[in-house]
C-alpha positions as CSV (number, residue, x, y, z in Angstrom):
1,X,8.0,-2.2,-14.8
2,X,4.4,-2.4,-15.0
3,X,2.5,0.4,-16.8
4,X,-0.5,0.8,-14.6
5,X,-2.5,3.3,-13.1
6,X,-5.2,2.9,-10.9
7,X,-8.0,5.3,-10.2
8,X,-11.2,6.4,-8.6
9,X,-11.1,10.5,-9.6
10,X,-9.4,11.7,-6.5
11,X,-6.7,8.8,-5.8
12,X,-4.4,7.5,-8.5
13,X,-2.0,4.9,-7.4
14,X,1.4,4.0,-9.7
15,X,4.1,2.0,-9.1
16,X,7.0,4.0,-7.3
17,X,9.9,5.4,-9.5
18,X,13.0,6.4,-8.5
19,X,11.0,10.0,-9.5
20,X,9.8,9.6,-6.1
21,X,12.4,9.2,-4.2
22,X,12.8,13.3,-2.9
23,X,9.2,13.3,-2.2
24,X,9.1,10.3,0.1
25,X,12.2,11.6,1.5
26,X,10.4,15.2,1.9
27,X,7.3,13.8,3.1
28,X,8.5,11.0,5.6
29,X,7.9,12.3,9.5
30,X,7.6,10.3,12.7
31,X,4.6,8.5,12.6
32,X,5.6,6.7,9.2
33,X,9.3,5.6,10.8
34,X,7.0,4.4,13.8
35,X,4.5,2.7,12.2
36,X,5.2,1.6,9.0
37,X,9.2,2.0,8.0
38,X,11.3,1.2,11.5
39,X,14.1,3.8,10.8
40,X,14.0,7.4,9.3
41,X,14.8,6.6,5.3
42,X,17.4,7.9,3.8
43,X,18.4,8.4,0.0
44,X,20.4,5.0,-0.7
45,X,17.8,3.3,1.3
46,X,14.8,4.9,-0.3
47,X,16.3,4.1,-4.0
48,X,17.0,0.6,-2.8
49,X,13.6,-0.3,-2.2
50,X,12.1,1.8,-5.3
51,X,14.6,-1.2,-7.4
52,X,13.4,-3.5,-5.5
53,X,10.1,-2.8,-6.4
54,X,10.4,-2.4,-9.6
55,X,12.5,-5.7,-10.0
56,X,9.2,-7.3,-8.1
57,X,6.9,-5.3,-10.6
58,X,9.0,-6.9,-14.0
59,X,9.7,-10.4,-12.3
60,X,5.9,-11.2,-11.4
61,X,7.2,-11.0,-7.4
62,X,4.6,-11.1,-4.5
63,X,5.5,-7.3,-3.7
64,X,3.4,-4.8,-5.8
65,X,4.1,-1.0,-4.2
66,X,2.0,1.8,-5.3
67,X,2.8,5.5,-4.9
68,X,-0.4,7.0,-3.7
69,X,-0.9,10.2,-5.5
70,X,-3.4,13.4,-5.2
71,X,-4.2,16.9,-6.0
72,X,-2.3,18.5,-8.9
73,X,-0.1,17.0,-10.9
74,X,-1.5,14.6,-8.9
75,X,1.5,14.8,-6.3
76,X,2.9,11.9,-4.3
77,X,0.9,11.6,-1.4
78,X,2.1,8.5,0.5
79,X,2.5,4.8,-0.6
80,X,0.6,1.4,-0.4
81,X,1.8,-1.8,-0.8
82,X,0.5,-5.3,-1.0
83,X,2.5,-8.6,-0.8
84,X,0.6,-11.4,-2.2
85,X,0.7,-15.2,-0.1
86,X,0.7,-17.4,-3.4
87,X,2.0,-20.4,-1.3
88,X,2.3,-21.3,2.2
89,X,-0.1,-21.3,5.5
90,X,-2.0,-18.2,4.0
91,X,-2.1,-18.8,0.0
92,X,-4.5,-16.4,-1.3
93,X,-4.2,-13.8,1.3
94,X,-2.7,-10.3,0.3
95,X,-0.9,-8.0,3.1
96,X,-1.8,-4.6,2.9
97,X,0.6,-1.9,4.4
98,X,-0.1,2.3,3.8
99,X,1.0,5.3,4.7
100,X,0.3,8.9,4.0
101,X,2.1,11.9,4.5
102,X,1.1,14.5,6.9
103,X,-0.2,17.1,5.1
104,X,-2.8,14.4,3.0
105,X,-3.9,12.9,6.1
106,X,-7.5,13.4,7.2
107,X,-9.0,13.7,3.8
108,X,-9.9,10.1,3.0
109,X,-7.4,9.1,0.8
110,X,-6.0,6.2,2.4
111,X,-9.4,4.7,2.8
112,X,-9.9,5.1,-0.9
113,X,-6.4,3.8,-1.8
114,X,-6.8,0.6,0.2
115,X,-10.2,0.1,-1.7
116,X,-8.3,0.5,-4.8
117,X,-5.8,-1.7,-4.4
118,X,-8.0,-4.2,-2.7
119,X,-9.8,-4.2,-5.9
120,X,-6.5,-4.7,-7.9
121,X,-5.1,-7.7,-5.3
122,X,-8.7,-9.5,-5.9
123,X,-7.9,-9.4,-9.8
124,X,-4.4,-10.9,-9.5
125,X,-6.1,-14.0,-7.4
126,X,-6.2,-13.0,-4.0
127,X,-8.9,-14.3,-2.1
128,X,-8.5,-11.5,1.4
129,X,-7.0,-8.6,2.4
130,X,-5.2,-8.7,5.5
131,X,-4.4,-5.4,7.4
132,X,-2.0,-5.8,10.5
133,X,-1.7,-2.9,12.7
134,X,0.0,-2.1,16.1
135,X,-2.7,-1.4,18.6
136,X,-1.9,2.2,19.3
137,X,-2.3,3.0,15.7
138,X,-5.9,4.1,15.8
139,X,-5.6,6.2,12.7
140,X,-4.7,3.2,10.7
141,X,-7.2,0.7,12.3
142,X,-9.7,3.3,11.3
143,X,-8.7,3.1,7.9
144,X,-9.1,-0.5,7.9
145,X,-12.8,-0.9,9.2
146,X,-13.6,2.8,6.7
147,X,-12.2,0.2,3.6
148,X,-14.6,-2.5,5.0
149,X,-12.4,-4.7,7.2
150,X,-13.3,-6.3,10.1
151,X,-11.5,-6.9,13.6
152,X,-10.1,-11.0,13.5
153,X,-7.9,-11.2,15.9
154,X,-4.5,-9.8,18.1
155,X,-1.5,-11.8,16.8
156,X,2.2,-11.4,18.9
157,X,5.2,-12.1,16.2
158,X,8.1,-13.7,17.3
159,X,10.3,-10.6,18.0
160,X,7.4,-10.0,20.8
161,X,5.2,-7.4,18.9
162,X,1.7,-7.4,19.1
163,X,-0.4,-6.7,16.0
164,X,-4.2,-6.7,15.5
165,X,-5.1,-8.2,12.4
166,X,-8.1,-6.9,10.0
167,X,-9.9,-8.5,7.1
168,X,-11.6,-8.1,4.0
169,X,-13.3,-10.9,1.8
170,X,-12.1,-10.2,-1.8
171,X,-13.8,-12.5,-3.9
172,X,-16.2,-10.8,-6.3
173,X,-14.7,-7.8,-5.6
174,X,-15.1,-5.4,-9.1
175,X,-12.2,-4.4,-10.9
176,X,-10.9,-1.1,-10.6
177,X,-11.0,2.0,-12.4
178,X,-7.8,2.0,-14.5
179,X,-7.0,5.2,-16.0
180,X,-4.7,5.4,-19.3
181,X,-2.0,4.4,-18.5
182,X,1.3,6.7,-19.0
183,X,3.7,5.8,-21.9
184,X,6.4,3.7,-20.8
185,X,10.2,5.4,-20.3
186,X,12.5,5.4,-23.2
């Protein structure tokens, strides 16, 4: 796995560990299994998906999923994740998808985590950041136009969901801060 840390002073983002696993599970409510997971998680399918990050972190994969984390310690506070377009209709373009927990919402710290890891998607070659979000998800599409996207257009997917789609330009976009990174597990 990839030893990076990302940081601006009040967010850090690392890629998720099986560490994390009891506070995603602790921390998961009903607006995250509504808009961002699908189902309530459960153990097996939360350490599933922390592998399969990690195997997309070591193999260069598209997927890059941070734990977003805050406050002492700093603590797990949600997660974002990016999955870079390096081919297809869209090369260049980088998905963004976030959540937070409910006791770190409100503060800010999505919008700073997306900037963050808009930053980091612009140094691994993407050229925009592309936010999709159902339309009754004001609380996320406020976090999009906070982190400096802007409205393109309403998209329905082939199951017959409706999202509205944000961008960002992320060319020229500075690096961002990286803090030491921890040592790597033994």
């Amino acid at each position: 796995m990839r030893n990076i840390e990302l940081s601006d002073g009040v967010v850090t983002l690392t890629p998720l560990t099986l560490d994390d696993v009891d506070a995603h599970l602790a921390g998961e409510d009903d607006l995250l299994v509504r808009w961002l997971n699908g189902e309530p998680s459960t153990r097996a399918s939360t350490e599933e998906y922390v592998r399969h990050c990690a195997d997309q972190w070591a193999t260069g994969g598209s997927l890059r999923a941070f734990g977003v984390r805050a406050g002492d310690g700093p603590t797990l506070a949600g997660t974002i994740d990016v999955r870079l377009a390096r081919s297809g209709p869209a090369p260049g373009a980088a998905n963004i998808a976030y959540g937070l927990y409910p006791a770190w919402r409100g503060r800010g710290l999505a919008t700073r985590a997306v900037d963050l890891v808009c930053r980091y998607t612009a140094t691994a070659g993407a050229r925009v950041g592309v936010i999709r979000v159902d339309p009754g998800n004001t609380a996320s599409e406020a976090v999009a136009l906070r982190a400096g996207f802007t409205y393109m257009k309403q998209v329905r997917d082939a199951d017959g969901t409706c999202l509205n789609w944000y961008v960002r330009d992320l060319k020229g976009l500075a690096a961002p801060p990286y803090a030491a990174a921890p040592p790597a597990p033994h």
